[in-house]
C-alpha angles and dihedrals in degrees: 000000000000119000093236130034099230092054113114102230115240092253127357109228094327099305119131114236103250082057100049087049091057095047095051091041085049078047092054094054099043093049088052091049088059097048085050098043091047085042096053085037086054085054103042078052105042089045087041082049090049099048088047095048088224118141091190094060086041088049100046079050103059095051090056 
């Protein structure tokens, strides 16, 4: 375990670093194209929501 918590370790579980920063960078857009993709599903079911004048459908779209 590193002394401090901030330390970086000397290798993370065996992967080089140039490696490691390619996998997080890969990690980081995937993580935003699931925010996007739940962002533009919340919209498409409160508007469906909306046109159908169910606050059941609104409701279940807002907690997306």
């Amino acid at each position: 375990m590193a002394e401090n918590c901030c330390e970086k370790p000397a290798h993370v579980a065996g992967i080089p670093d140039t490696e490691r920063a390619t996998l997080i960078r890969e990690a980081f857009r995937l993580e935003w194209f699931t925010v996007a993709w739940m962002t533009v599903e919340a919209i498409i079911a409160i508007a469906s929501g909306i046109a159908a004048h169910s606050i059941s459908l609104t409701a279940s779209g807002s907690t997306a």
